[in-house]
C-alpha positions, 0 to 999 in steps of 0.5 A: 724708322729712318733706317732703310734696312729696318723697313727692308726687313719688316716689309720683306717679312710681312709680305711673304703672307705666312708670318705675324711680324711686329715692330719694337724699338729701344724705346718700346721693349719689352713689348712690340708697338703694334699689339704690345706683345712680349718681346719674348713670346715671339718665335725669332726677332729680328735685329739691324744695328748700323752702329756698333753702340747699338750693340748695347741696345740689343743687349738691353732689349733682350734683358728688358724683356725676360730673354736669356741673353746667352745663345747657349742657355737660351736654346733657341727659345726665341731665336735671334738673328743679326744684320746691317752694316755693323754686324756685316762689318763684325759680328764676333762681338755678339758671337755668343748672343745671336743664333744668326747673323745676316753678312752683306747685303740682305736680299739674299739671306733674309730670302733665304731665311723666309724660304727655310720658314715656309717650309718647316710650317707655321710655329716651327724654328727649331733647326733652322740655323742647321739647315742655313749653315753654308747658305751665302751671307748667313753666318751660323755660330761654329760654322764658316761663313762669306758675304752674300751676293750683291743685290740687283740695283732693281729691288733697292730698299724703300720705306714700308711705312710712313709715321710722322713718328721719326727724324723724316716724318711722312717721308718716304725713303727711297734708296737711289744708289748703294755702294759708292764711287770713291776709295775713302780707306776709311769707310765701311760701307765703300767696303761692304757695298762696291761696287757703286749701283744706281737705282734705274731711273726707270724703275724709280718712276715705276715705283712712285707712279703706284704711290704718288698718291699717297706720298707728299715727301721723298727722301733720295737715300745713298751715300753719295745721292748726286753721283747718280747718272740720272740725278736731275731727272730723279729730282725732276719727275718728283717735283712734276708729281708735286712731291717734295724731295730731300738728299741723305748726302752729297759728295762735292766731286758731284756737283756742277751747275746741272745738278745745283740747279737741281738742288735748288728746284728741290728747295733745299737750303742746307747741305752736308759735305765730307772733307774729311780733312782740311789738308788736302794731302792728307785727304788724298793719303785716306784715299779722298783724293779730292782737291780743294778746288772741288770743294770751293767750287762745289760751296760757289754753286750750292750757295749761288743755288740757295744753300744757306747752311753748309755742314762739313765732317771732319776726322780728327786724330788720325794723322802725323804731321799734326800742326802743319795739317791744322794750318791746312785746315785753317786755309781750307775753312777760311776758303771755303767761307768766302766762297759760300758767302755768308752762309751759316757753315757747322763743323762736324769733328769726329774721331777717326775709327777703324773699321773692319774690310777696310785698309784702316783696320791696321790703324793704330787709333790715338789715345784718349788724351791725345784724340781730344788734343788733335779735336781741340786743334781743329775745334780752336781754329773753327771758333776762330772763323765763327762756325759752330762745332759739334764734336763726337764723345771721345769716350764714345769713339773709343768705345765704338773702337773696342766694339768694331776690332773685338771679338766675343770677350767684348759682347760678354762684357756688355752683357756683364755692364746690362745684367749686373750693373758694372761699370763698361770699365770694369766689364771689360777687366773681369772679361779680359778684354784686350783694351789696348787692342785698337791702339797697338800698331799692326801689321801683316802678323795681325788676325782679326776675329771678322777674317774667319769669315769670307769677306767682301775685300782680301786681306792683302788688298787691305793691307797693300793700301795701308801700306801705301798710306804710311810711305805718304807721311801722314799716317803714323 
């Protein structure tokens, strides 16, 4: 319940009046949490992966609950359709499980899917893939497919329910912007969602005006939240109303002595920044072509303005040039904890994953051993400065590899680990998945499986960036 695209869905679905629309979660399938209903006595459900692992869950909640996880032998029975940014980003992985797949943003294809219900009368899908086939962003299996139009920044996505069942109990999401301002080669959702929208600030006070009443907290949900042009009144006209407001994330280059101040009316005394890299020339090669002074700066204002505790993302594993890069880094930490003088800094160490749509898609990703030497690098010089490390799986990272880069060998291989009980590795063996894939050096020879798609980035664009990114030095 804090992924905004699930309350877009259920909210978009059970407004149109004509379908019966529940909710179910990993942790409540094989029955919906509204009436406890088999999962599998439901014409079509629904799926928003953000994260690739996720994948996994799909399969298991369909398995769980008696419904044939092949597209083929189910027939439709019930139907399954896909979104969110990992399917956008590569669907083929679940190519021969999902009947449908949402491309993009969703405004447009769940309008789409709505409409082709309503027309074929209560109970009826039987065909409905047939007739969305050449529909933008919808995706039907053995037909071409593109991204659907970017959505009009007035019908952003907003929480459809409050529960205090969730990471943010009774706080209302609302996202203040989609896409973002930076170029970060790295990231998915900069590639699926440019360009950046801010939500009109008009619009926003229209919307909490109806439902001030009923709201005590509001969550500001964007990948780069300050970087609204309006950013202090958003925060102002909820604390007028005596509503609380919180921040999914902040961006350095964003802040200045206005918006701290904002931040610190808000009350908030933790916040999250993405460095990326302590290098700072490594952090313009990736396309995050900004310098330290920024983030000095930034850590001065946001600790003058109350900030206690200080979260930075770092990527590890992904760069040449290794050792220099970690003494970078150590002058970087070693900065920035005199500046936010004495509060609490965590790092936050995660490997580097290439991602579809984006010039990282070229990468050659590290191998085990060696991504877990390049963490302990950084991890040596964060306990070295007393800050607190969280490090991501390595084994996860690569799996989230194979996940990203692969094509339907991968999906049959989750649902070979889910139904017979093989392990991942084995899985992966008996369907011939090409392991070394997200490892191997690519190039303008290379296809990927997602390029039969009409994305959002072309491939030359793509690759003219990771070009560039190997003449600088620091991309092996």
């Amino acid at each position: 319940m804090s992924n905004l695209g699930f309350h877009f869905l259920f909210g978009e679905l059970s407004g149109s009046g004509g379908l019966r629309v529940e909710r179910a979660f990993r942790d409540t399938a094989p029955v919906t949490l509204e009436s406890g209903s088999p999962l599998s006595g439901f014409k079509v459900i629904f799926f928003s992966i953000s994260y690739e692992e996720d994948y996994i869950n799909l399969v298991r909640m369909l398995f769980e609950s008696g419904i044939e996880t092949s597209r083929e032998r189910r027939g439709g029975s019930p139907l399954i359709v896909a979104g969110g940014a990992a399917v956008s980003g590569n669907p083929f992985p679940l190519l021969d499980i999902a009947d449908l797949f949402c491309i993009g943003e969703g405004e447009a294809p769940i309008g789409a899917i709505k409409d082709a219900l309503a027309e074929m009368g209560p109970g009826e899908v039987e065909g409905l893939g047939d007739r969305l086939v050449g529909s933008k962003g919808i995706f039907v299996p053995g037909h071409g497919a593109s991204f659907a139009e970017r959505a009009s920044a007035d019908n952003f996505s907003k929480s459809a329910i409050l529960t205090p069942s969730t990471v943010f109990p009774e706080t209302l999401l609302a996202e203040s912007g989609r896409g973002c301002p930076g170029r970060c080669t790295f990231c998915l959702a900069r590639s699926l969602y440019h360009p950046f929208r801010p939500l009109p600030v008009a619009e926003f006070d229209r919307y909490i005006g109806r439902c001030a009443s009923q709201v005590g907290r509001v969550g500001l949900v964007s990948t780069s939240v300050a970087a609204h042009p309006e950013f202090e009144r958003l925060v102002d006209s909820l604390l007028e109303r005596e509503i609380s407001v919180s921040f999914s994330s902040l961006r350095a280059e964003d802040i200045d002595e206005s918006k701290a101040a904002a931040i610190s009316r808000a009350g908030t005394r933790s916040v999250s920044l993405a460095p990326e890299s302590g290098s700072e020339r490594v952090r313009f090669a990736i396309g995050k072509r900004v310098p330290d002074d920024t983030y000095m700066l930034a850590g001065d204002l946001l600790a003058a303005a109350g900030v206690r505790n200080f979260t930075l993302y770092f990527l590890a594993g992904a760069l040449a040039e290794e050792e220099r890069m970690v003494e970078e880094t150590k002058g970087f930490l070693k900065r920035f904890k005199a500046v936010v003088r004495g509060s609490r800094i965590s790092v936050h160490l995660n490997p580097l994953v290439p991602k579809p749509w984006t010039p990282m898609q070229y990468y050659a990703m590290p191998r085990a051993n060696d991504l877990e030497l390049s963490i302990e690098k950084i991890a040596a010089v964060c306990r070295e400065l007393g800050m607190r490390i969280r490090r991501k799986s390595t084994r996860s990272a690569l799996r989230q590899a194979l996940l990203s880069t692969g094509d339907s060998r991968v999906g049959d291989a989750i649902v070979r680990m889910v139904t017979d009980g093989t392990s991942w590795k084995k899985a992966l063996e008996m369907e011939k998945v090409d392991i070394d894939f997200p490892h191997e050096t690519k190039g303008r020879g290379t296809r990927f499986a997602w390029e039969a798609i009409e994305g959002p980035v072309s491939r030359d664009t793509l690759i003219d960036i990771y070009e560039r990114m190997g003449e600088s030095g620091v991309v092996s």
